[in-house]
C-alpha positions as CSV (number, residue, x, y, z in Angstrom):
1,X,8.7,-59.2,29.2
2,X,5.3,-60.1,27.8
3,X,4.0,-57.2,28.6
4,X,6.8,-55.0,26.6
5,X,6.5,-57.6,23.9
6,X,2.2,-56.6,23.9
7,X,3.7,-52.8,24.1
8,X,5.1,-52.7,21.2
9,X,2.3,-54.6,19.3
10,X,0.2,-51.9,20.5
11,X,2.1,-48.8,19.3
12,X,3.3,-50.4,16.1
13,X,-0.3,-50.7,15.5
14,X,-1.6,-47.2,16.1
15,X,1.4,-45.8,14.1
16,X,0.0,-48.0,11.2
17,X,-3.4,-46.7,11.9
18,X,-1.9,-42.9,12.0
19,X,-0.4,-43.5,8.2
20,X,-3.8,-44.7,7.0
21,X,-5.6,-41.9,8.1
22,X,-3.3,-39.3,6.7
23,X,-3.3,-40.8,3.8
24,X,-7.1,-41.1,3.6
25,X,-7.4,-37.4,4.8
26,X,-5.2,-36.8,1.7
27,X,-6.9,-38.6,-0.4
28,X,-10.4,-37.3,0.4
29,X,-9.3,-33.4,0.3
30,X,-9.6,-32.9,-3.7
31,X,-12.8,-34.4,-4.0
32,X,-14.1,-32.3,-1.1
33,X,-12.8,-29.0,-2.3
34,X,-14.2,-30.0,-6.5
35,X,-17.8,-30.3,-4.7
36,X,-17.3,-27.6,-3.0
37,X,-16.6,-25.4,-6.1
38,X,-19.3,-26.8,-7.8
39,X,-22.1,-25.8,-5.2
40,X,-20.3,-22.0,-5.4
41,X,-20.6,-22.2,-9.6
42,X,-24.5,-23.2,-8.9
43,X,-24.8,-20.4,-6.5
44,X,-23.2,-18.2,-8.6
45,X,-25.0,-19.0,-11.9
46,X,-28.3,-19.3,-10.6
47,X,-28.0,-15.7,-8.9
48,X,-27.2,-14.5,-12.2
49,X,-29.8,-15.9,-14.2
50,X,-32.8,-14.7,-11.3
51,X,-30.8,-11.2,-11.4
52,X,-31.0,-11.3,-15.2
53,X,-35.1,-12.5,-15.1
54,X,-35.7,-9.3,-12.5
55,X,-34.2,-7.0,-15.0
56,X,-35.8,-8.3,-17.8
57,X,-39.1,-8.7,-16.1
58,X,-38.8,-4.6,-15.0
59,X,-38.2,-3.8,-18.3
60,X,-40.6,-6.2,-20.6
61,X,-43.5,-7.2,-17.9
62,X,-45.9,-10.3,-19.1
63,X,-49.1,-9.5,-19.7
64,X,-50.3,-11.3,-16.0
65,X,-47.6,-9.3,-14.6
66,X,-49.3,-5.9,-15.4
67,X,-52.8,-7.5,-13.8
68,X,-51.4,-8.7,-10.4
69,X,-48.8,-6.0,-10.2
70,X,-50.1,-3.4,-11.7
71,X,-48.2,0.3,-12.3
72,X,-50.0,3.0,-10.5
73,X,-50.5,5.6,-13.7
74,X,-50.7,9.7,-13.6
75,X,-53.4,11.0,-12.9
76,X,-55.2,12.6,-15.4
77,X,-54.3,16.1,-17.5
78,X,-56.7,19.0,-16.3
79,X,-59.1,20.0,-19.1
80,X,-57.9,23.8,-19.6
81,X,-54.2,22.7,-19.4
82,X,-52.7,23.3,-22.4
83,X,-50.9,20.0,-22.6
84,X,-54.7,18.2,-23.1
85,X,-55.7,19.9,-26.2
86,X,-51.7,18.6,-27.6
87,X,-53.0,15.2,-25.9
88,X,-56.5,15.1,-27.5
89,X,-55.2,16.1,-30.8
90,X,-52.5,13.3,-30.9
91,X,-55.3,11.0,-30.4
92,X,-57.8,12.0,-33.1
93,X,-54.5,11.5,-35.2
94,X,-53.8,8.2,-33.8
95,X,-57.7,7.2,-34.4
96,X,-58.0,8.7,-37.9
97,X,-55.0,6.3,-39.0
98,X,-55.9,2.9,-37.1
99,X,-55.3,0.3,-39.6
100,X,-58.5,-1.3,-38.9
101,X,-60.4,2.1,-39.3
102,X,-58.2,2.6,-42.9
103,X,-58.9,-1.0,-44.2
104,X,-62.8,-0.4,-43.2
105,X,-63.0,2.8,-45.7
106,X,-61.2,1.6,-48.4
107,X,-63.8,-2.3,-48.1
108,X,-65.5,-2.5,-51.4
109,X,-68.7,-2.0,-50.0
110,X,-67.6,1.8,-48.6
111,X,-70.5,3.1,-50.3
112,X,-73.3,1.5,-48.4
113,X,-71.5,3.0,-45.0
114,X,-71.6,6.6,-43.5
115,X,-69.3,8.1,-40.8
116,X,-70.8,9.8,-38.3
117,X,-69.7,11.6,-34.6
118,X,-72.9,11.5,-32.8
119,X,-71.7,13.5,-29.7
120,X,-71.0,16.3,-31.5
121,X,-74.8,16.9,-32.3
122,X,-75.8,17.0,-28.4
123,X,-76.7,20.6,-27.3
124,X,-74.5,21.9,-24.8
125,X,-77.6,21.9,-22.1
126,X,-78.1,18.1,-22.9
127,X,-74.5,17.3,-22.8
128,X,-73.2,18.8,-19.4
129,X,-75.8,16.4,-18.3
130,X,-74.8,13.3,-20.0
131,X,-72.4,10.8,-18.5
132,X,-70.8,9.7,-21.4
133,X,-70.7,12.7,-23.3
134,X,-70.1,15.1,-20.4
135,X,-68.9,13.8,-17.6
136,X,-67.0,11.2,-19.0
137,X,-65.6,13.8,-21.5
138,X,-61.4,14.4,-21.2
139,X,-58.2,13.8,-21.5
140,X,-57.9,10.2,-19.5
141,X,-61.1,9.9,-19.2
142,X,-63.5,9.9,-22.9
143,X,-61.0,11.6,-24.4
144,X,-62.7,11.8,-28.2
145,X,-66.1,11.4,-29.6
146,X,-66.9,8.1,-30.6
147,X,-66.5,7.5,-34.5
148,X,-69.2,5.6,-35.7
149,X,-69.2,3.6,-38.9
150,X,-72.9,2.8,-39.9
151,X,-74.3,0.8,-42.3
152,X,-77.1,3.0,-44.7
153,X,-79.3,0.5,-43.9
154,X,-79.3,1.1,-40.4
155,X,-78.5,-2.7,-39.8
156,X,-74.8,-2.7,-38.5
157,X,-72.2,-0.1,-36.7
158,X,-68.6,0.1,-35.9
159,X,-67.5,2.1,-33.1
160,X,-64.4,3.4,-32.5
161,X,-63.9,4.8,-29.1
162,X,-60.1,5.6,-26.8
163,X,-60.7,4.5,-23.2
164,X,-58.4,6.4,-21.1
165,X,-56.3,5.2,-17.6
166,X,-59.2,7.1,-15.5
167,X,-62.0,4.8,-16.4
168,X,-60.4,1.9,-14.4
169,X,-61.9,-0.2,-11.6
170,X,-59.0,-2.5,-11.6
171,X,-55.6,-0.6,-11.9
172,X,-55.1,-0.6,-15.5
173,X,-58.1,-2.3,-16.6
174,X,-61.4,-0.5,-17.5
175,X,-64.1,-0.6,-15.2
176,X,-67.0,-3.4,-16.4
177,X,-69.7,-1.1,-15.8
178,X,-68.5,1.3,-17.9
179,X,-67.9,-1.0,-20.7
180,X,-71.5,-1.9,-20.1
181,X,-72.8,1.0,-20.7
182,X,-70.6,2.2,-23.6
183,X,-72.3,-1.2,-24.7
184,X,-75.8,-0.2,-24.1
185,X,-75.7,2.7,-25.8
186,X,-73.9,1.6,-28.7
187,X,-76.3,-1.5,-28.9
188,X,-79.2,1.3,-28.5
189,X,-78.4,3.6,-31.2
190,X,-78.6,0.3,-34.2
191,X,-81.8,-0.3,-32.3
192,X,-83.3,3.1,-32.5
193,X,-83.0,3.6,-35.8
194,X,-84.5,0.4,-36.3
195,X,-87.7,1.5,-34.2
196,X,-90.6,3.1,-35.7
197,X,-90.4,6.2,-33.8
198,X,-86.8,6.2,-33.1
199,X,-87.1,6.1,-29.3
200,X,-86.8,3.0,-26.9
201,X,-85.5,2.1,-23.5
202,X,-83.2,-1.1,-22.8
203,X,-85.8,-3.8,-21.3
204,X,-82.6,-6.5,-21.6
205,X,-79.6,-6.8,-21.4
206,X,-76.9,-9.9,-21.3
207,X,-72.6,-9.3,-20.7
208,X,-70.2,-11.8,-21.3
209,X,-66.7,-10.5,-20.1
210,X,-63.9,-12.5,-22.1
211,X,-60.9,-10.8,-21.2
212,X,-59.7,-7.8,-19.1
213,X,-59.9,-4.4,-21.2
214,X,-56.5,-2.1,-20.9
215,X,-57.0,1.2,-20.3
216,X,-55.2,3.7,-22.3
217,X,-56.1,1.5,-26.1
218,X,-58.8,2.1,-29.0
219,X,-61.5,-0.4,-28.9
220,X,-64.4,-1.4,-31.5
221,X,-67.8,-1.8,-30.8
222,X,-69.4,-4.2,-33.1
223,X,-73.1,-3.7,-33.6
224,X,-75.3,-6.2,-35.6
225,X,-79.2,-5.9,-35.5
226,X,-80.9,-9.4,-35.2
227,X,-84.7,-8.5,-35.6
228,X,-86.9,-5.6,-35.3
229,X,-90.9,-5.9,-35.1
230,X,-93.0,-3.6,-34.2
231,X,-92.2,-2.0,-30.9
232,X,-88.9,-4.1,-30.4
233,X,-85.5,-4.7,-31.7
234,X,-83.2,-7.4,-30.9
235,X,-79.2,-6.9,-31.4
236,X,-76.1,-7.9,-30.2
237,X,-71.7,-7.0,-30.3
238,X,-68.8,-7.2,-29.1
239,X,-65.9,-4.9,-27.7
240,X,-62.4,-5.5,-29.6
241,X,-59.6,-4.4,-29.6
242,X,-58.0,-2.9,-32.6
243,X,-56.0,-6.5,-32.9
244,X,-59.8,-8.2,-33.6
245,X,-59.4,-10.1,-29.8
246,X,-62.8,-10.2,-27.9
247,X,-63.2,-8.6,-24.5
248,X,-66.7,-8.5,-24.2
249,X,-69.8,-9.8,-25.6
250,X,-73.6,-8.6,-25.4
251,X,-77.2,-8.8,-26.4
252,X,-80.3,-6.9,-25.9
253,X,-83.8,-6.0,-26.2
254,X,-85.2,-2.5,-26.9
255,X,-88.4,-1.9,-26.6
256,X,-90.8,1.0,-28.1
257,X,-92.7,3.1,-25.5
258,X,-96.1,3.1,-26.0
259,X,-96.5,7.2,-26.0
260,X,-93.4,7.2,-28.2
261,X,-95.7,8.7,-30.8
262,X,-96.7,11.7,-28.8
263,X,-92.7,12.3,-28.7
264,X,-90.9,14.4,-31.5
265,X,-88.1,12.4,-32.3
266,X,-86.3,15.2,-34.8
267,X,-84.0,15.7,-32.3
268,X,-83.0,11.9,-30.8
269,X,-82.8,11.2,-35.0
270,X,-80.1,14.1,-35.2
271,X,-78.2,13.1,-31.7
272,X,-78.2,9.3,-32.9
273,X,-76.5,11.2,-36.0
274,X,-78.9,9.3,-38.6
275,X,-77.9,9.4,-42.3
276,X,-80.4,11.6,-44.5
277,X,-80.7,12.7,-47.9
278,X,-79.8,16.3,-47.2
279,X,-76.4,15.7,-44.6
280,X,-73.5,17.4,-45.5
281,X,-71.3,15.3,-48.0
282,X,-67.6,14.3,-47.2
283,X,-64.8,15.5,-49.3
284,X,-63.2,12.2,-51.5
285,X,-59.6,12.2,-51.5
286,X,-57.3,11.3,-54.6
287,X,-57.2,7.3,-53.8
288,X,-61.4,7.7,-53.6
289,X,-61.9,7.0,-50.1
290,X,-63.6,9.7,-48.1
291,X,-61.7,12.1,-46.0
292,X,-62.9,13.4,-42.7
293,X,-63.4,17.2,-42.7
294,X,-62.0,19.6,-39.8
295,X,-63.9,21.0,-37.5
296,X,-63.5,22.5,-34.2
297,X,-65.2,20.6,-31.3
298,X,-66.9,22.9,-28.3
299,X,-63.8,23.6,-25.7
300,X,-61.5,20.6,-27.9
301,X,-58.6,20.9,-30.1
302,X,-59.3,22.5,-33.4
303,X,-57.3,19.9,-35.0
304,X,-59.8,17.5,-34.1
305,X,-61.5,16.3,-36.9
306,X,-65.7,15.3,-37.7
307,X,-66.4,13.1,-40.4
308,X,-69.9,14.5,-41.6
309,X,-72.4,12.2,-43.4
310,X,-72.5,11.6,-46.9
């Protein structure tokens, strides 16, 4: 009897227990399937919003996303296709309209600077045999000759040159050693002319690198003389972009040979393209600012155009 008595204890118990349970199981379901939703909503917008950054990312890639990733580029157009001579002369239009080549014509001072396109006075024997003008020369590559803004006093130059996608080290960036030597002889020609003889070799020369240098953009070579006595000449630039941002910075010493007088420097004068008395004057346009006269450039486009001096 006791022990039917402790039965029934027993199973009225566990049914008790049962009912709780179901009713906690119950209970518990709705919260379980809410966080459950809420984890497939954070799945589902954070999927979006990475498929969304990809896309735009492809599309509009930051500036560090062209350095570490960079887009392998075409190589460049052959010389006697007919396509370079369309891409050379887009170019020289592209340079002759720069803003910052425009607002330096039109400066009140325009009268105490010349234009000038110094590679265009290199004999053909000399230039096959230069690296800058001649083997450096084409589409991708040196694509124009430099334009070169010069003071009348022989004390300041701004260069205009396009550095194409074949000049690279770095995929997409221009090689530093050829942006030192565009540097060099940039820096060279202010000090030249500021030599009594008009010759000199580099004995010095300091680079700063401030910034990467895209290919494929116009930059400006800066040139400032500092001092010139006697046999030397002290200057200094910079390489800009046509926004006015700094990639590189440099200084130098040139220094007179002591046989330099032996030397006939007619010809390194007309190469550096020096101003004189008797050049050619440049044809003013209606607003008074000078306009660059055509010419046709050995093996270029005839639409190319050389800015004689005044």
């Amino acid at each position: 009897m006791f022990s039917n008595a402790l039965r029934r204890q027993l199973a009225s118990a566990a049914r008790r227990t049962s009912v709780t349970a179901r009713w906690s199981s119950t209970a518990s379901a709705p919260g379980s399937s809410s966080k459950l939703w809420r984890n497939v909503r954070l799945v589902g917008a954070t999927s979006t919003i990475a498929a969304i950054s990809y896309y735009m990312g492809a599309l509009y890639p930051p500036e560090f996303a062209h350095l570490l990733s960079p887009r392998t580029a075409p190589p460049p157009i052959h010389p006697d296709d007919p396509a370079a001579l369309a891409h050379i002369a887009e170019l020289e239009e592209e340079l002759q309209h720069l803003p910052i080549l425009e607002a330096h014509r039109a400066r009140e001072d325009k009268d105490e600077w010349y234009e000038t396109r110094p590679y265009l006075n290199l004999p053909e024997e000399r230039r096959v045999n230069s690296l800058t003008a001649g083997t450096l020369k084409g589409p991708g590559k040196l694509a124009l000759p430099p334009l070169v803004r010069a003071r009348r006093d022989a004390t300041e130059n701004w260069i205009f040159i396009h550095v194409g996608r074949a000049l690279c080290g770095h995929e997409g960036v221009v090689h530093g050693g050829l942006l030192a030597t565009l540097l060099d002889e940039s820096l060279a020609r202010v000090a030249l002319l500021n030599l009594p003889e008009k010759v000199g070799v580099t004995a010095n020369l300091n680079i700063n690198y401030k910034a990467p240098t895209r290919a494929h953009q116009f930059i400006v070579l800066k040139i400032k003389l500092d001092e010139a006595q006697g046999r030397k000449a002290r200057v200094h630039g910079t390489i800009e972009d046509v926004q006015g941002n700094v990639l590189v910075e440099a200084s130098a010493l040139f220094v007179q040979p002591r046989y330099a007088k032996l030397l006939n420097s007619t010809a390194v004068r007309h190469m550096l393209g020096e101003h004189t008395k008797h050049s050619q004057p440049q044809e003013a346009s209606e607003s008074g600012t000078v306009a660059p006269v055509p010419v046709k450039l050995p093996g270029g486009a005839q639409t190319l155009v050389d800015s004689k001096n005044p």
